[in-house]
C-alpha angles and dihedrals in degrees: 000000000000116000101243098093088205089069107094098175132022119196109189126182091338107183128161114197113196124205102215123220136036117358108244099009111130092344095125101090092028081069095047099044074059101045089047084052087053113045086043094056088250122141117250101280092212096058085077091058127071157087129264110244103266105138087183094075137056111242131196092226131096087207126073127188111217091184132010137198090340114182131167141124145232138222126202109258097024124126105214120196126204115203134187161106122304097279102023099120105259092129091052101050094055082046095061091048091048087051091226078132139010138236127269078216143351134038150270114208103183125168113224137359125327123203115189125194088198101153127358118279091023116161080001121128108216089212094049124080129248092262099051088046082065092052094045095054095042082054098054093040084064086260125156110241081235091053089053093047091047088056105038102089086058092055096049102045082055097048095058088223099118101130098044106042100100080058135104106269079219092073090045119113120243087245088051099043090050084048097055086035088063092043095055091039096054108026087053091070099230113182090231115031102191116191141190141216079270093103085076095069090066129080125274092252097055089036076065104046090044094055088045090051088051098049084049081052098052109026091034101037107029086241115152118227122194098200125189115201141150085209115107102185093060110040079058092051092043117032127056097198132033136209105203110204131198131173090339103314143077113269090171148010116190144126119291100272100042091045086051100042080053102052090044092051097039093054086038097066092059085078085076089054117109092263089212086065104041102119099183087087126113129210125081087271094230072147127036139198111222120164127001118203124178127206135199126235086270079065081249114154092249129173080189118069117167120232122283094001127118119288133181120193108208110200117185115201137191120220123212100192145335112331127196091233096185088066096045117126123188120184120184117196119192103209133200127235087276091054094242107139117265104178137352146180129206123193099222098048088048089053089244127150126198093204092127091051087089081076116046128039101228142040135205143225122204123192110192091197119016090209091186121124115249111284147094122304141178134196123245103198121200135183135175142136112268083269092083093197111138093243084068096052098127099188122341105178117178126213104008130179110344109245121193126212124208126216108262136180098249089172098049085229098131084253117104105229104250117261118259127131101252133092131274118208129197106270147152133226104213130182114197 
């Protein structure tokens, strides 16, 4: 292990290289090119091929990297965040430090024990109860069985699964198993508690208590937490330093505030990128977005709207054959500078159908009053058939064309409502 007693994990020259395709399909002399390289004292001849891990491209290569020449640090005691886009690396990155896989190349050194909450469900046995779950991972975490009694009650109380946890794991809720998952993971006093977007899948309440256990963990115990969210808020309330990943490798490494303030305005700018060129898009692009254009309430082409006033969206598309227009859906978020949703608007809720669209090559949204506080914005646009699978996602584009909003007197009071990025509704303050 490294000298400095206060590093608790190492990560050097960390890189995963992935084979696409089938598994098992024309690997044979793939493995022995490898076994004739190594018995001779050659290097691996397939570490110098290979694509960097951008899934919204096609590549020529049958390799991928899903992470490259990765090195940090981290201290006891320290909350790490790792931030990034869908397909980063961030998974697979926790997944090397929870040794669930191993490097193509490179090495963790870690001092202690490291219990990870990766998936849900992870470590858990569907026929076995709740309780038993909780032995088994304390088990498997180099626990007693008496330090884990001593602990369950703990566990259980935390996990709010009281009444279930002489129950199969297998008839929990998603929302249940991540609860009980938490509870093993952070009451078992592992060194390294590496977690996973998983927390989302729980209510707001046990989000809550979770982010305030692991506060507790770090601040209280001296415990270190590598933590993976998209959410920003959190990862600034939480963490004290960021990784921030592209494409497989560290673009940044700050403290919480700068790395976010990074990634945001990194993904932000994309806004100012030709949309009809954009290529990190998914969907099979049967329609595609092509252009977005606001106007002000003078029906004036405007990146500028003041609070609460009158606001069209114009979006022109391209079709590349025949749509079933009576199952279109079409759902526009307007998102904050942290990229949380702060309004949104979705066809088949509001009774509309897109049927004459087979006839014009752009539609239109009209707010009659953009009740939204004075700040930067960015459009997320979605669209999909009723059947909302992802192999009918027709076009899903994030942060598209920045959009400012002014401060405005909503409330007609003399006063400009103040500027944060949240909503504001119609409402009356009464004394009776």
């Amino acid at each position: 292990m490294v000298e400095d007693k206060d590093i608790i994990l190492k990560a050097t020259n960390i890189s995963k290289q992935y084979r696409l395709g089938l598994v098992g399909t024309g690997t044979i002399s793939h493995d022995l090119n490898r076994w004739w390289s190594r018995i001779r004292g050659k290097e691996d001849p397939y570490l110098k091929v290979g694509e960097s891990n951008d899934r919204s491209t096609k590549g020529k290569s049958e390799y991928v990297w899903a992470l490259q020449d990765i090195n940090f640090e981290v201290k006891r005691g320290e909350v790490l965040g790792i931030i990034g886009k869908n397909g980063a690396g961030k998974s697979t990155l926790l997944k090397i430090l929870s040794k669930v896989t191993g490097p193509t190349t490179g090495e963790i050194k870690t001092r202690g024990r490291i219990a990870s909450l990766l998936e849900v469900g992870t470590g858990f046995h569907g026929e076995m109860t709740g309780r038993e779950n909780v032995f088994l991972n304390g088990a498997i975490l180099g626990m007693t069985k008496k330090e884990i009694a001593s602990k369950i009650d703990e566990i259980i109380e935390f996990s709010g699964c009281q009444r279930y946890i002489d129950t199969p794991v297998k008839r929990y809720s998603s929302g249940m198993t991540v609860r009980l998952a938490f509870a093993v993971a952070a009451f078992l006093e592992p060194e390294i508690l590496v977690i996973d977007e998983v927390l989302a899948v729980g209510d707001a309440e046990f989000q809550k208590k979770a982010i305030g256990k692991m506060q507790d963990i770090s601040q209280g115990q001296g415990r270190t937490v590598i933590f993976v969210s998209h959410n920003m808020a959190v990862i600034k309330s939480l963490c004290t330093r960021c990784i921030v990943l592209e494409h497989g490798c560290i673009n940044y490494v700050g403290n919480q505030d700068a790395a976010v303030n990074y990634y945001l305005t990194s993904e932000i700018s994309k806004s100012n990128i030709d949309l009809e060129k954009r290529e990190d898009r998914n969907g099979n692009q049967n329609i595609k977005f092509t252009n977005v254009r606001f106007y002000n309430k003078n029906k004036l082409e405007a990146t500028e709207i003041i609070s609460g006033e009158y606001l069209k969206i114009k979006f022109d598309i391209k079709k590349k054959k025949e749509i079933d227009y009576s199952k279109l859906i079409v759902a526009i978020s307007v998102l904050d500078r942290d990229l949380n949703i702060a309004l949104s608007y979705i066809s088949d809720e509001m009774g509309f159908n897109f049927e004459e669209l087979e006839n014009s090559n752009y539609f239109e949204l009209e707010i009659p009053n953009l009740y939204l506080r004075a700040g930067d914005y960015s459009l997320r646009l979605f669209s999909s058939y009723i059947d909302t699978q992802q192999s009918n996602f027709l076009d899903v584009v994030e942060n598209v064309s920045n959009l400012t909003i002014l401060q405005g007197d909503i409330w007609k009071s003399g006063k400009l409502n103040r500027a944060g990025s949240s909503m504001i509704l119609p409402g009356n303050f009464n004394i009776s």
